[in-house]
PyMOL commands that place a pseudoatom at each C-alpha (Angstrom):
pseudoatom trace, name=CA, resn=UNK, resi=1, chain=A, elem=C, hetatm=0, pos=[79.982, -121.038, 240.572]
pseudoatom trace, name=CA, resn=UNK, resi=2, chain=A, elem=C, hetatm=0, pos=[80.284, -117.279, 239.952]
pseudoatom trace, name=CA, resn=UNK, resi=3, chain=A, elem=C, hetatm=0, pos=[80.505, -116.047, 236.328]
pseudoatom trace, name=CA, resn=UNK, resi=4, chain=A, elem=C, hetatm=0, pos=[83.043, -113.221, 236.866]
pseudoatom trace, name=CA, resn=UNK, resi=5, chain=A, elem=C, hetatm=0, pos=[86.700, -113.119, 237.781]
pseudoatom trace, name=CA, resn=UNK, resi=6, chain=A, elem=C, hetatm=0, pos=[87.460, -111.255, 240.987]
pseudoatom trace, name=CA, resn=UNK, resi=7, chain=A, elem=C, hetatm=0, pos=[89.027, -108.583, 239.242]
pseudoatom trace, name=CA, resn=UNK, resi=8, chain=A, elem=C, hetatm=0, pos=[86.557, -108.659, 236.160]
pseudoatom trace, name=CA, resn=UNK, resi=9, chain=A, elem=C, hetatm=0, pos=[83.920, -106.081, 235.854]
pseudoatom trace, name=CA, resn=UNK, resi=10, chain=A, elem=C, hetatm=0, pos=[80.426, -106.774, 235.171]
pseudoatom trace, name=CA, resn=UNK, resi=11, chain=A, elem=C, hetatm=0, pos=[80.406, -105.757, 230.991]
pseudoatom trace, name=CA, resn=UNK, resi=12, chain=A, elem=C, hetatm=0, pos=[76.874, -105.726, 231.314]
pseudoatom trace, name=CA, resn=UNK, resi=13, chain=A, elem=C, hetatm=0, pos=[76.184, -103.603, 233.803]
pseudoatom trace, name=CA, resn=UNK, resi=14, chain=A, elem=C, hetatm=0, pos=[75.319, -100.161, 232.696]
pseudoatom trace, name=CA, resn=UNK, resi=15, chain=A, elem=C, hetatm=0, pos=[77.857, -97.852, 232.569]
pseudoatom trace, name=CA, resn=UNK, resi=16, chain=A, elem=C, hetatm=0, pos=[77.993, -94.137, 233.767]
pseudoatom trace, name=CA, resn=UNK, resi=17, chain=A, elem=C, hetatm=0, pos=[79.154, -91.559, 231.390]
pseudoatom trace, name=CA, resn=UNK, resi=18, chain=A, elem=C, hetatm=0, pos=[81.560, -89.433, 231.440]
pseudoatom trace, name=CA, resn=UNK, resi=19, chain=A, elem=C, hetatm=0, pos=[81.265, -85.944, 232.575]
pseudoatom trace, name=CA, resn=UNK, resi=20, chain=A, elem=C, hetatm=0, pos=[82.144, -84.003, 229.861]
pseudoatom trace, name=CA, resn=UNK, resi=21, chain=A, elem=C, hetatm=0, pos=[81.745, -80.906, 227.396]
pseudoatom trace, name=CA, resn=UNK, resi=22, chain=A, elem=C, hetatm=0, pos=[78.712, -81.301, 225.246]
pseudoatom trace, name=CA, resn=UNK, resi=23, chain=A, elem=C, hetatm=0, pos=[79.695, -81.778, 221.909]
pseudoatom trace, name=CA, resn=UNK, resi=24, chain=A, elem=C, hetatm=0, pos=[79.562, -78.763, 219.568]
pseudoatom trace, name=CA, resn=UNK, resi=25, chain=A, elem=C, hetatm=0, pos=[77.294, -78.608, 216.056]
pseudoatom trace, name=CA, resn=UNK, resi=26, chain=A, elem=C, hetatm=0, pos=[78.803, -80.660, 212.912]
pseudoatom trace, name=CA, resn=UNK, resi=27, chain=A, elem=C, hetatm=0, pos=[78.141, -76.867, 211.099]
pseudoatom trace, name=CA, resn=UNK, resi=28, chain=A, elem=C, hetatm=0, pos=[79.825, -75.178, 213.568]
pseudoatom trace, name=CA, resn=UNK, resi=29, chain=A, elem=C, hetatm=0, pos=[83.342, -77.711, 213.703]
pseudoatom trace, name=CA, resn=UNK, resi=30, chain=A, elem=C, hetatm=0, pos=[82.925, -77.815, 209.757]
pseudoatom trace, name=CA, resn=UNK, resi=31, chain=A, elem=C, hetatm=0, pos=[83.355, -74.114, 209.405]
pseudoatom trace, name=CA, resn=UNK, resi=32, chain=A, elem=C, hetatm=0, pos=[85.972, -73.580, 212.511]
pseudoatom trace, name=CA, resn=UNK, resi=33, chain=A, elem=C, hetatm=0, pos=[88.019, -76.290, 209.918]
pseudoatom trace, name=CA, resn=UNK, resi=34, chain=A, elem=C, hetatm=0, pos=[87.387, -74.379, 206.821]
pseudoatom trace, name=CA, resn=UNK, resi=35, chain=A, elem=C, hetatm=0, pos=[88.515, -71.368, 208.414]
pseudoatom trace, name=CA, resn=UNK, resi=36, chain=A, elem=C, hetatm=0, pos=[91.697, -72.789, 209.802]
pseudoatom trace, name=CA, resn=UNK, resi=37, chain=A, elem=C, hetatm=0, pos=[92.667, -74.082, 206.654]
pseudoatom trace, name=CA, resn=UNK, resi=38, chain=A, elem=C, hetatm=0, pos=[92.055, -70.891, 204.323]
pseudoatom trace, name=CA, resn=UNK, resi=39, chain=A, elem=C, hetatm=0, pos=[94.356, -68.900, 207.204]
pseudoatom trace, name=CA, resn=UNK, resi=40, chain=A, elem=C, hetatm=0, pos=[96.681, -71.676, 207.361]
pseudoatom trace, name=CA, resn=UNK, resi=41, chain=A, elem=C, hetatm=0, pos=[99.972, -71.208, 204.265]
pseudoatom trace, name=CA, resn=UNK, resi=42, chain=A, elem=C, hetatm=0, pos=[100.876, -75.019, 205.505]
pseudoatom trace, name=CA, resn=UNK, resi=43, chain=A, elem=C, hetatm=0, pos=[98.927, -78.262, 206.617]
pseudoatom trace, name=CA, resn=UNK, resi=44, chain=A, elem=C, hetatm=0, pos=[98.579, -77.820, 210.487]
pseudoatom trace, name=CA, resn=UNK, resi=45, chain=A, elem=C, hetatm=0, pos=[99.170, -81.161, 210.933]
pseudoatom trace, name=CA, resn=UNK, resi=46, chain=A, elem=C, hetatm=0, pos=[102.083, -83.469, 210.793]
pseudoatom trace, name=CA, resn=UNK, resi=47, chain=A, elem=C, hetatm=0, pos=[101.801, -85.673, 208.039]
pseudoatom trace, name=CA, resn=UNK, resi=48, chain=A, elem=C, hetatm=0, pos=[99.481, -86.991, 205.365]
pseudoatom trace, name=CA, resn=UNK, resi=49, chain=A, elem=C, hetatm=0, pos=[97.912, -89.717, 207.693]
pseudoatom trace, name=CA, resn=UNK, resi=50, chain=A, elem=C, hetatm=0, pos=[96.657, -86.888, 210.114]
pseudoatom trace, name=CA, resn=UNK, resi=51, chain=A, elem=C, hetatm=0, pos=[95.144, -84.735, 207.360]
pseudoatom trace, name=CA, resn=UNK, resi=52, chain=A, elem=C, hetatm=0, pos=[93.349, -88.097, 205.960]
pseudoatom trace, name=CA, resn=UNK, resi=53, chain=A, elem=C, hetatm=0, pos=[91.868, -88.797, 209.196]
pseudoatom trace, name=CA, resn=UNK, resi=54, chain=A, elem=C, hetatm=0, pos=[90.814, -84.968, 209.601]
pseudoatom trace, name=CA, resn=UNK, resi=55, chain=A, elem=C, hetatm=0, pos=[89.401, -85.586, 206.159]
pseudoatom trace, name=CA, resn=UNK, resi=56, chain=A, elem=C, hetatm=0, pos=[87.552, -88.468, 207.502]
pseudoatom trace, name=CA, resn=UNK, resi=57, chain=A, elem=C, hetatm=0, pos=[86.114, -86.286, 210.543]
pseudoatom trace, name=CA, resn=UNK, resi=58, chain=A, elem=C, hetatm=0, pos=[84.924, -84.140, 207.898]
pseudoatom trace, name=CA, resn=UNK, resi=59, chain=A, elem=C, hetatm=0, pos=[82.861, -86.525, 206.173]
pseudoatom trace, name=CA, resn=UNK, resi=60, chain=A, elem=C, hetatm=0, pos=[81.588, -87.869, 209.039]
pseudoatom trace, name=CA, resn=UNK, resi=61, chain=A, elem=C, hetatm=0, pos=[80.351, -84.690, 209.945]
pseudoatom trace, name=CA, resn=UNK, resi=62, chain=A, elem=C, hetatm=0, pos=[79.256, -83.579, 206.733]
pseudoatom trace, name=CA, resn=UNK, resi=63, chain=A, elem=C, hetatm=0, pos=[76.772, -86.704, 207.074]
pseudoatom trace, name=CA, resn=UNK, resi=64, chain=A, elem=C, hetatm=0, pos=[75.149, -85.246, 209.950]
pseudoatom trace, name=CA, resn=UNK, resi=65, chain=A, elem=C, hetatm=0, pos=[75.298, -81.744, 208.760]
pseudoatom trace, name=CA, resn=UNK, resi=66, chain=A, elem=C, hetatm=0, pos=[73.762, -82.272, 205.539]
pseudoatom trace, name=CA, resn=UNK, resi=67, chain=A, elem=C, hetatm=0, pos=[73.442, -80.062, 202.316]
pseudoatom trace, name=CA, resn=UNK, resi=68, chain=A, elem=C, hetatm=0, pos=[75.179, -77.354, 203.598]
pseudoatom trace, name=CA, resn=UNK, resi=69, chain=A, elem=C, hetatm=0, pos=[77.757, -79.820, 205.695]
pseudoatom trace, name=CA, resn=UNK, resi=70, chain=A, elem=C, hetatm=0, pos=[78.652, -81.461, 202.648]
pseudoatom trace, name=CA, resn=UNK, resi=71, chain=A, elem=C, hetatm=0, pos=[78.927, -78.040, 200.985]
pseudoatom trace, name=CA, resn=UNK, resi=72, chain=A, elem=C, hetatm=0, pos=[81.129, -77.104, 203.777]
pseudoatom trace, name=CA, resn=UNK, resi=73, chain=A, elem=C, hetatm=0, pos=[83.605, -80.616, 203.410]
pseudoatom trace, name=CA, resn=UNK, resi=74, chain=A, elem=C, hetatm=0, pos=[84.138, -79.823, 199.354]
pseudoatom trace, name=CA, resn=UNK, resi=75, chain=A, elem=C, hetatm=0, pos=[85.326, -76.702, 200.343]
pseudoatom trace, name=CA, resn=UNK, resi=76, chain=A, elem=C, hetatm=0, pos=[87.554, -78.239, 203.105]
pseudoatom trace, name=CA, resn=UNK, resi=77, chain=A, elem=C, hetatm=0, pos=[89.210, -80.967, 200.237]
pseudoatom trace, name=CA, resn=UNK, resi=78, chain=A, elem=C, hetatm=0, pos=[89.887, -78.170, 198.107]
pseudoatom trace, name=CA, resn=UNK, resi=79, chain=A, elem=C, hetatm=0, pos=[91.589, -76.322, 200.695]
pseudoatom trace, name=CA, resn=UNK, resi=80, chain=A, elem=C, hetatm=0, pos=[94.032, -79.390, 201.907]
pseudoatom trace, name=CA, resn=UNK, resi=81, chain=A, elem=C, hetatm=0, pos=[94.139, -80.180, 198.180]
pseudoatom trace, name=CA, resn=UNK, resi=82, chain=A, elem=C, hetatm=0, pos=[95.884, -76.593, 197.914]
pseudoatom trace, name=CA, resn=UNK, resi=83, chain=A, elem=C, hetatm=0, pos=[97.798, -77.005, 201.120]
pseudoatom trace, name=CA, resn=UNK, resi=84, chain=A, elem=C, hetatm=0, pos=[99.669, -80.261, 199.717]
pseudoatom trace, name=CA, resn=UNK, resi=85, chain=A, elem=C, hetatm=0, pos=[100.387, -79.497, 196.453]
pseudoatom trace, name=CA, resn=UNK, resi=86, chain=A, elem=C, hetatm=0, pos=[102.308, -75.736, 198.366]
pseudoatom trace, name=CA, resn=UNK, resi=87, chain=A, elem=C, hetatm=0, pos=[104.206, -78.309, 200.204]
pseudoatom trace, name=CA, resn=UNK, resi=88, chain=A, elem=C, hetatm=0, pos=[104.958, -80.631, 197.380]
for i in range(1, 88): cmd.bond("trace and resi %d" % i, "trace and resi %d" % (i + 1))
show_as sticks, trace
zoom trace
């Protein structure tokens, strides 16, 4: 008796990854962020669930970043902070 479907993939077999772009440095996505948002006179996104998760990207890679990461996220809040309450 075989274990597997006909169609069903082995989920334990090792899988090949994907060719892509390495990812860049936590500082230097924290700071392209900071940047966009003290040139920005609006949120660039489209509503207040896609500046929460951007928020939560931020933390994430504040984590990783460290001291100056986390540095780098406070001064991200207080930007979006700024940007909400100009669209308010």
């Amino acid at each position: 008796m075989n274990r597997f479907a006909a169609t069903q993939p082995d989920l334990f077999a090792s899988a090949a990854a994907p060719a892509s772009a390495p990812e860049r440095a936590p500082l230097d996505q924290l700071t392209d962020m900071l940047a966009m948002l003290r040139a920005a006179d609006r949120l660039p996104w489209p509503d207040a669930a896609a500046a929460m998760a951007e928020e939560h990207r931020a933390l994430g890679l504040a984590r990783v970043a460290g001291a100056e990461g986390a540095a780098l996220a406070a001064a991200i809040f207080e930007e979006t902070e700024r940007l909400l309450s100009a669209t308010e």
